[in-house]
N, C-alpha and C positions, 0 to 999 in steps of 0.2 A: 587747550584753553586759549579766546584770543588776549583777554584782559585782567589782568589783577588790578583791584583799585587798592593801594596802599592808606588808609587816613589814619594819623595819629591822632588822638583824643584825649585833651586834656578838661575838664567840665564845659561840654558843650551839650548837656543832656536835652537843652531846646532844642536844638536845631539839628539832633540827627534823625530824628521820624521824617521830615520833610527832606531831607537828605536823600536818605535811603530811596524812599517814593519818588523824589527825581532822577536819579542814578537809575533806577528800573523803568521810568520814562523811556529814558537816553536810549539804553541799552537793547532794551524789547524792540524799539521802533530801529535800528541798525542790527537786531540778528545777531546780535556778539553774545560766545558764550563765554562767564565773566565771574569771578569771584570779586568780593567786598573782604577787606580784611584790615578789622580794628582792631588798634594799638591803641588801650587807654593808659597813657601813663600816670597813672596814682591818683584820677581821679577822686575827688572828697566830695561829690555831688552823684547823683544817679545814675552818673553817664555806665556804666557798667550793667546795672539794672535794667536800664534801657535797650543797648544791646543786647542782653539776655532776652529780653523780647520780643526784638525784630530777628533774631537766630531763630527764634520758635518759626515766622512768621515766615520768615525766608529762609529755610531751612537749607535749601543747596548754594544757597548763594554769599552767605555771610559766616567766616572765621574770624575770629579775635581772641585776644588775648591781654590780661591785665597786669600790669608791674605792681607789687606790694606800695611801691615810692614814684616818687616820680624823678623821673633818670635823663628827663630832657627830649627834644623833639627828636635828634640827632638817634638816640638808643632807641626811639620807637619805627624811626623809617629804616634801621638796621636789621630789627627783629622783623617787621614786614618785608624788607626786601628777602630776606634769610626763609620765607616760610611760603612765600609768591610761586604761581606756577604758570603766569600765562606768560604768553612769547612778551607782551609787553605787558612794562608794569606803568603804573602811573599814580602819582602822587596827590594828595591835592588836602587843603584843611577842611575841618569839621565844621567848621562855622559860618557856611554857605557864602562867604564873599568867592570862594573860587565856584564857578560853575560849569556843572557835569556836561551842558551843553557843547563846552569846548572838546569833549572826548576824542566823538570819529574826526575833528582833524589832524587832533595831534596820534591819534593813531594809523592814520591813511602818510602824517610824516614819517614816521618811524617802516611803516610794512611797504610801502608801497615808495618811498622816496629813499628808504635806507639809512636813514639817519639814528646813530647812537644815541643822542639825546634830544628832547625840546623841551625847551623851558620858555615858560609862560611867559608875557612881558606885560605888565598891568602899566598899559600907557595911561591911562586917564583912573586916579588912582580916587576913593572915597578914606583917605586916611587927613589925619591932622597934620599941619608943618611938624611939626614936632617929631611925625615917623618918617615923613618926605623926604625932608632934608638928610638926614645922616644918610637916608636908602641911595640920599643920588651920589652923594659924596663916596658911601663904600663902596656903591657899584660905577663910579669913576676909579679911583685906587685897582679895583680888582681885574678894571678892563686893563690898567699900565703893567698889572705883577704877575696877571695871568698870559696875558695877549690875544684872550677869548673877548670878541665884539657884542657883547649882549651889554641889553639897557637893565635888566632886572635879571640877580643871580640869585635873587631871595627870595621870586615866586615859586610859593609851594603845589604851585599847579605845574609839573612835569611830567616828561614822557620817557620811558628809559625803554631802548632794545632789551631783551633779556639779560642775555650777559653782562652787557654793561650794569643793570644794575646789582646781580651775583657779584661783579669784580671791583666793585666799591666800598670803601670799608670807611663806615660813619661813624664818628667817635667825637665825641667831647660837644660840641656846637657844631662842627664843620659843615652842618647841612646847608646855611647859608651860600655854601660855598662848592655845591655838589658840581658843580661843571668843571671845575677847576680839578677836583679829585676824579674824575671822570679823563679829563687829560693828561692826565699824571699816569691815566693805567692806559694811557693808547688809542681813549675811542677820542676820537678829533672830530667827527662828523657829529659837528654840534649847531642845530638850526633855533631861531625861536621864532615865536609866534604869540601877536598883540591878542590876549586876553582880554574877558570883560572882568572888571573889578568890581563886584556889587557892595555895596555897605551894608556892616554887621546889624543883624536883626535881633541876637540876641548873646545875653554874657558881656565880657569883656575884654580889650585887649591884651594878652600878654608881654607886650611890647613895654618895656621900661628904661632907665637911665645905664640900668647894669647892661643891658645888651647894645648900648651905644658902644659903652667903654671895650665891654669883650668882644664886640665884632671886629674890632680894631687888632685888637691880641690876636683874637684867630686868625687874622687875613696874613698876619708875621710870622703866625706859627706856618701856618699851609705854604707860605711861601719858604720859608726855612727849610721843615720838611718835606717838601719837594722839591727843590735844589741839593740838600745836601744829607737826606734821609739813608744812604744807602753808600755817602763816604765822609762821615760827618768830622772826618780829621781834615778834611779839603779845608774845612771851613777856620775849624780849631788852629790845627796847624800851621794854616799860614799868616792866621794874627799871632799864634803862638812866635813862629819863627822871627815876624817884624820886632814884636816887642824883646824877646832876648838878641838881637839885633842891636834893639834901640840901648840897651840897656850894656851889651858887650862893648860896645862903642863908649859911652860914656864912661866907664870905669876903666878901658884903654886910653882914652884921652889924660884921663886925670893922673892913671898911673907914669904914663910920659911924661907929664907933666912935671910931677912930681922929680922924674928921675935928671929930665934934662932941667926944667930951668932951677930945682931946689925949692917949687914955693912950699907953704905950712904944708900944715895938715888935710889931707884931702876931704878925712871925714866930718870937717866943719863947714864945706862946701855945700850948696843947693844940689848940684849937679850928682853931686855922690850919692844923694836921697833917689834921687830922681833915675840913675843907675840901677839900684838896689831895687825901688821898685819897681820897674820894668822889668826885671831877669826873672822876678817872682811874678809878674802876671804870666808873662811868656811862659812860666814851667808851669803853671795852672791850668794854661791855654792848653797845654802838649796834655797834660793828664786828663782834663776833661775831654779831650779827642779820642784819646785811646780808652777812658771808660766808657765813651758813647759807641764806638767800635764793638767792645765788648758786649754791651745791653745789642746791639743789631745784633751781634752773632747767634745770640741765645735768646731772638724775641720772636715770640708766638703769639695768637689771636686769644688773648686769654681775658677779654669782658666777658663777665657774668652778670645777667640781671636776674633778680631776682622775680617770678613770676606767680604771682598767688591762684590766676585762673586761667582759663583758655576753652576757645570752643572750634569743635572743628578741625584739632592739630594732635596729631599723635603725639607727639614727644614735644612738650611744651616747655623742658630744660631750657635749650638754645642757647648753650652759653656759646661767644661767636669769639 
C-alpha cells in the first residue's frame, strides 16, 4: 500500500464528508493505493456515526476506531501509527484547515527524495494572535533545544517513512513535538515543506490557555528525556554530588572552625542550616537517580486505551 492517512477526530462530524470526498479527489487523480484511518477520540458529537457511514460507503478504503474518553491527540496518532500499513504514513486534522492537496508532495519527499520525515509549515497562518504568538515562541525554543531548523513543529500535516513512524512512541502531548522524537530514534533526514493553511469552516478550536502553559512543560520534558532518558543518574548524580559537596564543605569549615579558633556553638550559625541542607538535598538527588535507574531497568510499553469500537482492525485491544 502506498499511503496511510492517519486523522485523529475529536467532534468534527462537519467536516469529515467533505474530507473524505477530497482525499478521494487527491488520490484517484495520483493512482495511489491508500487507506483512511480514524482515530475518534471520545467524541460527544456524531463524529463516530459519521464515520460509520462513510466505512459503508468507502468500504476498502476507510479503518477507524473509537476511545471510550478522550485520551488526547498524542494517544490517537499512537494508535494510528500502530495499525498503518502503507510505506508512508501521513498525518493531517479533521477540520479541513490542513489540505489533502498537499499529499503527492510530501509523498514524492519521502519516496522519491528519502527523507524520514516532512512536516508541514503553515507560513501564512488563518489563526488569531492569540495561537500565533506562543506557536512562534515554542517553535523558536524548540529550534535552540532540539537543533532541528523547522519554522512549524506543530503542523499536523506530516509525512513519515514507515519505520520512522513504527519507531516513535507518542505519549502524553509530545505530538507537538514529533520531529524532535523522531531524532531522538535516529531518523535525522528531516525536510519541510510550506503548506497552505485554510480557515476553519466548521466546530471549534481546541486550542486553549492550558496548552500554552503545557507545551512549555512538554518541550522540558522531551528535552530532559532525551538527554538523560537512558542514564538519568548523569543528571541526578551530579547535582547530587555538588550539593553534598556544598554541604560537606560547609560543615568542615565550621567544624575547623570550631576546633582551631574556639568560637560558640556552630549550631546557632546560618551556615550550619545551610550545611545540613545541602547534604539532605544531595542524598535526595543520589536516591531519586538511582530510583529512576530502577523504573528504566524494568520499563515496558505498557499504555492502554481503552477502545469501545473499531472498523476494519482485527484486534482492536492495541494496548502499545
Amino acid at each position: 500500500m502506498d499511503i496511510s492517512l492517519v486523522i485523529p477526530v475529536f467532534n468534527e462530524e462537519e467536516s469529515l464528508p467533505p474530507l473524505i470526498e477530497w482525499i478521494e479527489r487527491v488520490m484517484t487523480k495520483n493512482a495511489y493505493d491508500y487507506e483512511v484511518i480514524f482515530v475518534d477520540d471520545g467524541s460527544s458529537d456524531n463524529s463516530w456515526m459519521v464515520i460509520q457511514d462513510l466505512s459503508i460507503q468507502k468500504t476498502n478504503r476507510i479503518r477507524a476506531l473509537r476511545f471510550r474518553r478522550n485520551y488526547g491527540k498524542s494517544a490517537a496518532l499512537n494508535k494510528g501509527f500502530e495499525i498503518a500499513t502503507g510505506d508512508v504514513i501521513i498525518t493531517m486534522d479533521a477540520d479541513l484547515q490542513d489540505s489533502p492537496d498537499e499529499i503527492p508532495a510530501m509523498y514524492d519527499l519521502i519516496v522519491k527524495d528519502g527523507y524520514d520525515l516532512v512536516s508541514g509549515w503553515k507560513k501564512e497562518r488563518h489563526d488569531p494572535l492569540s495561537k500565533t504568538i506562543p506557536s512562534k515562541l515554542f517553535n523558536y525554543v524548540a529550534r535552540k533545544v532540539s537543533g532541528i531548523q523547522l519554522h512549524d513543529f506543530n503542523c499536523g500535516l506530516k509525512a513519515y517513512a514507515y519505520d520512522t513512524a513504527k519507531d516513535i512512541d507518542v505519549y502524553g502531548d509530545m505530538h507537538r513535538w514529533m520531529p524532535v522524537l523522531a531524532k531522538w530514534q535516529g531518523y535525522t533526514k528531516i525536510a519541510e515543506k510550506v503548506v497552505v493553511h485554510r480557515p476553519r469552516e466548521y466546530g471549534v478550536s481546541k486550542f486553549g490557555p492550558k496548552r500554552l502553559i503545557s507545551g512549555f512543560l512538554d518541550l522540558l520534558s522531551l528535552y530532559f528525556v532525551g538527554k538523560f532518558h537512558k542514564q538519568p543518574m548523569h543528571f541526578f548524580g551530579t547535582w547530587g554530588l555538588i550539593f553534598l559537596g556544598i554541604g560537606a564543605l560547609s560543615l568542615l569549615y565550621l567544624t575547623i572552625s570550631k576546633m582551631i579558633y574556639k568560637v560558640g556553638g556552630i549550631q546557632d550559625r546560618p551556615l550550619f542550616f545551610f550545611g545540613i541542607l545541602s547534604t539532605i538535598v544531595g542524598m535526595q538527588l543520589f536516591l531519586t537517580g538511582f530510583l529512576a535507574e530502577l523504573v528504566i531497568e524494568g520499563r515496558g510499553k505498557n499504555y492502554t486505551y481503552n477502545i469501545a469500537d473499531s472498523i476494519g482492525i482485527a484486534d482492536p485491544t492495541l494496548s502499545g
